[in-house]
C-alpha positions in Angstrom: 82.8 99.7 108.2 83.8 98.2 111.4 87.1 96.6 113.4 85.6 93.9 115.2 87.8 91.0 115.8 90.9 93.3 114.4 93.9 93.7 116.4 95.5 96.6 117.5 99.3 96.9 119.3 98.7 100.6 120.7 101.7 102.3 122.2 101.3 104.9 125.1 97.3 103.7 125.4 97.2 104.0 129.0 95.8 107.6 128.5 95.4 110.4 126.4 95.2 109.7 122.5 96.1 106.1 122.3 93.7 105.0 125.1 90.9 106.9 122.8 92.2 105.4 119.5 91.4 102.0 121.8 88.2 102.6 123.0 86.8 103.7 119.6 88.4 100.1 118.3 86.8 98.4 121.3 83.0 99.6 120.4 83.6 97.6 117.2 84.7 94.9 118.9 88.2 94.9 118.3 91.3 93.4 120.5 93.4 95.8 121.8 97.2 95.6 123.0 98.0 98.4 125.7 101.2 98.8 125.4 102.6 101.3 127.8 104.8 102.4 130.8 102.5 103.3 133.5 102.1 99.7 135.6 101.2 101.6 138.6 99.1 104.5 139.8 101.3 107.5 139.2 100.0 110.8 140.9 101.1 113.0 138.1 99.3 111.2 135.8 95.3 109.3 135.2 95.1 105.6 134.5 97.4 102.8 134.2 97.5 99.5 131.7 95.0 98.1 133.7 92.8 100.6 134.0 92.9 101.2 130.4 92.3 97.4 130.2 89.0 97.8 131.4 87.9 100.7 129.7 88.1 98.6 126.8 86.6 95.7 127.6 83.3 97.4 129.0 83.4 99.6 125.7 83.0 95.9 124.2 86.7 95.2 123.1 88.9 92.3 123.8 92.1 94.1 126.1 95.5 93.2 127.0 97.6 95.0 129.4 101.0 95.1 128.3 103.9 96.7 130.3 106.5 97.8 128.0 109.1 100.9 127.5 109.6 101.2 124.1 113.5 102.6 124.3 114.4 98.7 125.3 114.2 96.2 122.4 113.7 93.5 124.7 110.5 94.7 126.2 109.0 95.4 122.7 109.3 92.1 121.0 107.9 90.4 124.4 104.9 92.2 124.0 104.4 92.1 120.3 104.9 88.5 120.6 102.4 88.0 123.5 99.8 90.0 122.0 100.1 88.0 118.2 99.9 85.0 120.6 97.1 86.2 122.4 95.0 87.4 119.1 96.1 85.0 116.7 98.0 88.0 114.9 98.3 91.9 114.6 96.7 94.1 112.3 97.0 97.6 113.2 99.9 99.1 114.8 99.7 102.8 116.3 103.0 104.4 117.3 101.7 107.3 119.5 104.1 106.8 122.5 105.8 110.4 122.8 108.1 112.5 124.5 107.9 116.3 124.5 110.6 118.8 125.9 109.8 122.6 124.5 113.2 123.8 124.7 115.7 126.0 122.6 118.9 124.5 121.6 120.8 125.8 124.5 118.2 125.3 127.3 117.7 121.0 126.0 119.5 119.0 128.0 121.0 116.0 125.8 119.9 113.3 128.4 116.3 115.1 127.7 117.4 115.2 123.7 118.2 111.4 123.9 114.8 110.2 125.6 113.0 112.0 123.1 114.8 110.4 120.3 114.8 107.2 121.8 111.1 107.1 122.3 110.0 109.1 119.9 112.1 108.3 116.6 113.8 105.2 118.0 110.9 103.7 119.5 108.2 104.5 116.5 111.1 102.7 114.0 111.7 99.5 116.7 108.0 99.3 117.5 106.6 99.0 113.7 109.7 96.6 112.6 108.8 94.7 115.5 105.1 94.4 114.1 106.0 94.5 110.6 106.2 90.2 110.2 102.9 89.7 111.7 101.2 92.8 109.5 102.6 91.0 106.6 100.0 88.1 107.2 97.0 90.4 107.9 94.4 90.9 105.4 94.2 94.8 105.8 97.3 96.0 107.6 98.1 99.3 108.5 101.3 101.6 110.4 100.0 104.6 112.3 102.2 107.2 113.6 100.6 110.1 115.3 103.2 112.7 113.9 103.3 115.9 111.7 103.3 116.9 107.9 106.8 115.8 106.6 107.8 119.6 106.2 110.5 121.5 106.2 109.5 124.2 107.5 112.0 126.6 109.3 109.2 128.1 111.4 108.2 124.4 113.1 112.2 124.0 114.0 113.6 127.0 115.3 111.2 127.5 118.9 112.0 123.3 120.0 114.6 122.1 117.9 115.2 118.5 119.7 111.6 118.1 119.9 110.8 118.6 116.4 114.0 116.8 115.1 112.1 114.0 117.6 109.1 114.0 115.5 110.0 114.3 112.4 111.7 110.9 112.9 108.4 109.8 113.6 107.3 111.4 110.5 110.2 110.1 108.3 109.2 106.2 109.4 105.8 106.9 107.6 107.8 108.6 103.9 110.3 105.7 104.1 108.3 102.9 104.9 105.1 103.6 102.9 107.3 103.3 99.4 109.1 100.0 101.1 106.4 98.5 101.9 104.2 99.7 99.5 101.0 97.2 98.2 101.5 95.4 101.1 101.4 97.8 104.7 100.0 101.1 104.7 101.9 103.5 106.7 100.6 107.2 107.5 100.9 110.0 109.9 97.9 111.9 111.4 97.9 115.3 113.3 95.7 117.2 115.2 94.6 121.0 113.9 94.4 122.3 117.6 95.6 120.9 120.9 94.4 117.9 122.2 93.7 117.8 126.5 95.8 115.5 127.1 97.9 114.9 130.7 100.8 116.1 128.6 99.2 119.0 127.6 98.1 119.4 131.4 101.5 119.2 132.8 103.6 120.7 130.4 102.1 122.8 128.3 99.3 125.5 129.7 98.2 123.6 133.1 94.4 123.1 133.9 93.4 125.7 132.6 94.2 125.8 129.1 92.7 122.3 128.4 89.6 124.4 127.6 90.9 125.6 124.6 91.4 122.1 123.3 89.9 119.7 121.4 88.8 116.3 123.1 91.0 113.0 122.1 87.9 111.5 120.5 88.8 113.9 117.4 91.9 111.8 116.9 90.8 108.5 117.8 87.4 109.1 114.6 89.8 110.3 112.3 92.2 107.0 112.8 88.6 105.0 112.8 88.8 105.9 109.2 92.2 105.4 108.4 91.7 101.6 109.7 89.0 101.4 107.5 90.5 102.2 104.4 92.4 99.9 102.1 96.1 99.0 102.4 96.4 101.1 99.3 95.7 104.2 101.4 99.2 105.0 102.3 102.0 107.5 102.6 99.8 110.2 103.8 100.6 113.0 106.3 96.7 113.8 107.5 95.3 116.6 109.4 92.2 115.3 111.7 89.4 117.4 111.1 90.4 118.0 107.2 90.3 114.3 107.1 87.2 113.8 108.9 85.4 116.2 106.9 86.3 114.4 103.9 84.7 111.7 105.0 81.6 113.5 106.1 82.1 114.5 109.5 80.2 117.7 109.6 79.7 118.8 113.5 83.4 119.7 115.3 81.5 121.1 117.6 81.2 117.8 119.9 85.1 117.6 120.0 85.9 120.9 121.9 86.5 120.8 125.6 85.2 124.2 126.0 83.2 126.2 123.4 83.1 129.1 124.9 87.0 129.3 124.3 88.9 130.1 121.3 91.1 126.4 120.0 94.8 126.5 120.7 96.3 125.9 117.2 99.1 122.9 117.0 102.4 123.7 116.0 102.6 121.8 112.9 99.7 122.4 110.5 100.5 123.6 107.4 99.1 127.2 106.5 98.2 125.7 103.2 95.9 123.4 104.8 92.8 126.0 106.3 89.7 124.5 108.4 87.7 122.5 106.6 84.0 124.2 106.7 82.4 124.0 109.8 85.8 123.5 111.6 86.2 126.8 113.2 88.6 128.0 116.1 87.1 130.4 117.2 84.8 130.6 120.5 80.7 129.8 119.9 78.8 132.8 120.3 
């Protein structure tokens, strides 16, 4: 299994997630579309598109920075154009661009609700219909969103209302469009079990210090390795990372922590009906 000479149109890839989801493409030699905000050095946060650009390229990928706020329609079909011009086409899309705001109905203020909705739900739908023509012509094309279980679960909704709402439009992209474009585009979600040390996860979450009960990025990034290699028929699924890992035979979660002497933080939206697979534990090594 391999990506070489696919192409990917990666959303938010200056950091976090996205920019490991792009450096496990570039080892197979895949092109890679950064397709984020952060055109300058920002002091609140690591890396830029152009940093990110050459990350990839000395991983062995083909790279192209690509300035782009996903809220403006304008913005995304410039860069989705320029990168199918620059690869010859797209074949993976990943919508994992986000927005977070922890906040109770009362506390959210709606110019916060709004930018999560618009990046978020908005951005995921404008982003994927903007890629959609060009994943029509690929041989293997695929839709990831890096959003939760489609659930309705009271429990996920009541602590961050706006938030989840925000995600679950992710989320909803994946149900809708797997059965519209179905035989021809796989679309699916993927989640993480525990918290991933992210710059988000720095800054708004538990600080510095809590990024030792997280898993590393790199979790995500193998588990979407495999989604990318499976068939277009592979679609409409809402995936947890290490449950999906382990099924295809990832055995030592162990490498992924941060930290092991510290417990994992759990994520907010894994299913209870969906335990560790073996060998996945959250709990601190001894």
């Amino acid at each position: 299994m391999s990506l070489k000479d696919k192409t990917l149109f990666i959303t938010g890839a200056s950091r976090g997630i996205g920019l490991a989801i792009a450096l496990r493409a570039a080892r197979d030699g895949a092109n890679i579309a950064i397709a984020a905000k952060t055109d300058v050095p920002d002091p609140r946060l690591p890396g830029t598109i152009h940093t990110a650009a050459e990350e990839v390229e000395r991983a062995g990928g083909k790279a192209l920075a690509l300035a782009c706020d996903i809220r403006f329609e304008d913005q995304v079909l410039r860069a989705v154009d320029a990168c199918a011009s620059r690869f010859g086409g797209i074949d993976i899309c990943v919508n994992n661009a986000s927005a977070i705001a922890l906040s109770s109905t009362e506390a959210t203020e709606m110019k916060r609700f709004d930018l999560m909705h618009q990046i978020n739900a908005r951005g995921t739908f404008l982003v994927s219909k903007a890629c959609i023509p060009h994943l029509k012509r690929a041989p293997n094309p695929h839709v990831l969103m890096l959003s939760p279980p489609a659930r309705l679960e009271a429990g996920w909704f009541a602590p961050h209302p706006a938030y989840t709402m925000a995600k679950f439009g992710m989320s909803l992209c994946v149900l809708a469009m797997a059965e519209e474009f179905k035989g021809r585009i796989a679309f699916n979600a993927l989640w993480p079990r525990t918290t991933i040390a992210t710059a988000a996860m720095r800054n708004v979450l538990t600080g510095e210090a809590g990024l030792a009960h997280c898993r590393k990025p790199e979790i995500v990034a193998d588990a979407a390795w495999h989604i990318f290699n499976r068939p277009k028929s592979f679609s409409g699924h809402f995936l947890i990372d290490d449950t999906f890992l382990a099924e295809n035979g990832i055995t030592n979660f162990d490498q992924y922590r941060v930290d092991p002497a510290h417990d994992l933080m759990p994520d907010f939206f894994v299913p209870d009906d969906i335990p560790p697979p073996p060998g996945s534990s959250l709990k601190a090594e001894t």
